[in-house]
Every structure is written in structure tokens, then in C-alpha cells.
C-alpha positions in Angstrom: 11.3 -17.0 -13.1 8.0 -17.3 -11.1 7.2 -20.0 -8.3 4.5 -20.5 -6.4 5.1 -23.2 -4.0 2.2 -24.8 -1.5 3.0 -27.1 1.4 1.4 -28.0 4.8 -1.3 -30.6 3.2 -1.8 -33.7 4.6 -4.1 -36.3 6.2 -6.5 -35.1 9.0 -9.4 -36.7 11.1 -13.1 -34.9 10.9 -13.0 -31.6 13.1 -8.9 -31.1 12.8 -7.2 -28.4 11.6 -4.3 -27.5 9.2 -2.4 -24.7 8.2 -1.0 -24.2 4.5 1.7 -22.3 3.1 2.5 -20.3 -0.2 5.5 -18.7 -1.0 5.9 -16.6 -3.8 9.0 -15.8 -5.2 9.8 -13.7 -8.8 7.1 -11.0 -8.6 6.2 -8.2 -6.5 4.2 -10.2 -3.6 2.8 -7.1 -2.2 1.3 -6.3 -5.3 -0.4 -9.8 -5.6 -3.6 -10.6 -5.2 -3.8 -14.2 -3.8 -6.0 -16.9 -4.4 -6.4 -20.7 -2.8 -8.8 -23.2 -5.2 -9.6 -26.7 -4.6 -10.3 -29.3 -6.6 -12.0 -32.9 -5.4 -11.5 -35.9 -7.2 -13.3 -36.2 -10.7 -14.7 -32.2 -9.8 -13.5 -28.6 -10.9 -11.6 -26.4 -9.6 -13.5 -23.7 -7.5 -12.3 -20.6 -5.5 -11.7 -21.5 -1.8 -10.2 -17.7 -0.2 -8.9 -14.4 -1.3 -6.9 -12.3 -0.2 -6.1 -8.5 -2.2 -2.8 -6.5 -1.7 -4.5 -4.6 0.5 -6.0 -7.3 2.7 -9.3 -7.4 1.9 -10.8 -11.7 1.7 -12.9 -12.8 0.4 -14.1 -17.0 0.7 -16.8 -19.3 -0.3 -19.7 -19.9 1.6 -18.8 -23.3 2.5 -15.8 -22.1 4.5 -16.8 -19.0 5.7 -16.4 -19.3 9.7 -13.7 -21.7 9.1 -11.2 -21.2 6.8 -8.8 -17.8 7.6 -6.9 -16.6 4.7 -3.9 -14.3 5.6 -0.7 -12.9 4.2 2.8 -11.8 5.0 4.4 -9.6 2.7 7.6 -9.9 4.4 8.2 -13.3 3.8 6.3 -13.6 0.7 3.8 -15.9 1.8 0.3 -16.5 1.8 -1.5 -19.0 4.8 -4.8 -20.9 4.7 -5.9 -21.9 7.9 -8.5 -24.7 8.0 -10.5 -25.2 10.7 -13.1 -27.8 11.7 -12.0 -29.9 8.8 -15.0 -31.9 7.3 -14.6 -34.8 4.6 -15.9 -32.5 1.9 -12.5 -30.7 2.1 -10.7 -33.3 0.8 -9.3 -31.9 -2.1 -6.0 -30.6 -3.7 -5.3 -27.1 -3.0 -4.0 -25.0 -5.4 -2.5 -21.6 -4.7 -2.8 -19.0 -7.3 -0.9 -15.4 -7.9 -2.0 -12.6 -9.8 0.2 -9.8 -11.0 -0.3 -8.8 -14.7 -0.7 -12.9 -15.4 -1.6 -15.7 -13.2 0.7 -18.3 -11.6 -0.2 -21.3 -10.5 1.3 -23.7 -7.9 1.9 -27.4 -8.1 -0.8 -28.6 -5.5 -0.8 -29.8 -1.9 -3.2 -32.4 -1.1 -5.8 -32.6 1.8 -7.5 -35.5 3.4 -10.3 -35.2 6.1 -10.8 -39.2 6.7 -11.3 -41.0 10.2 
């Protein structure tokens, strides 16, 4: 049985940071290519970070310079940290796993409000 499970969301002001969490358990994780998507209220979901079995990232251009995406294959867990948080990043994050299928977690929620 696969779970993907996110945590570290929460409320933040404008210019904050925060640092969330994926663990992984039930498939090879060093095998994994890993994924973080958001999704604003009443929009779709859209790619946020990347991160390959071999390390390489990938992110979109609206958080390039301040989101980090990283791994540790020891622990089975994959980090997002969020820097200079901006209002347009409130959204939930999803992580994502892929190895042979996808797996999706439940959601952690971000808010960037004053």
C-alpha cells in the first residue's frame, strides 16, 4: 500500500517562508520522480517543482529563485522550501510520486495573508 503524506503548510505573512514535507512510503523512493502542484481556489492544478531520481529540478517560472525543491532518499522524503512567500501562493499543495503509476497525496494547505 502506497502513501504519500504532505505536512508543514500553514498560514504565513507576505515575504515569510515555509518548509514542506513528503514522505513516501510503499515504493522504491529512490526510484521516484517527485513532483509538488498547487492548486488556488476555484483554479487548476499546475506543476510547482521537480525533482528526478537523479536530482535534476525542474520549477515554474513563478518560483524560480524562490522555491528549492530537494530530496532525501534516506528518509524517504521530499522538501519544498518556499521562500519570499507572496499572496499568489496561497494554494493547496499537493505532492505527487511517480514510479510505474502516480500517487497522489492528500493536500497541505498554504496561506500568504497579512
Amino acid at each position: 500500500q502506497v502513501q504519500v503524506v504532505e505536512s508543514g503548510g500553514g498560514l504565513v505573512q507576505p515575504g515569510g517562508s515555509l518548509r514542506l514535507s513528503c514522505v513516501v512510503s510503499g515504493i522504491i523512493f529512490s526510484r521516484s520522480i517527485m513532483t509538488w502542484y498547487r492548486q488556488p481556489p476555484g483554479k487548476q492544478r499546475d506543476l510547482v517543482a521537480r525533482i528526478t531520481s537523479s536530482g535534476t529540478t525542474t520549477y515554474a517560472d513563478s518560483v524560480k529563485g524562490r522555491f528549492t525543491i530537494s530530496r532525501d532518499n534516506a528518509k524517504n522524503t521530499v522538501y519544498l522550501q518556499m521562500n519570499s512567500l507572496k499572496s499568489e501562493d496561497t494554494a493547496v499543495y499537493y505532492c505527487l510520486a511517480s514510479y510505474f503509476q502516480a500517487y497522489w497525496g492528500q493536500g497541505t494547505q498554504v496561506t500568504v495573508s497579512s
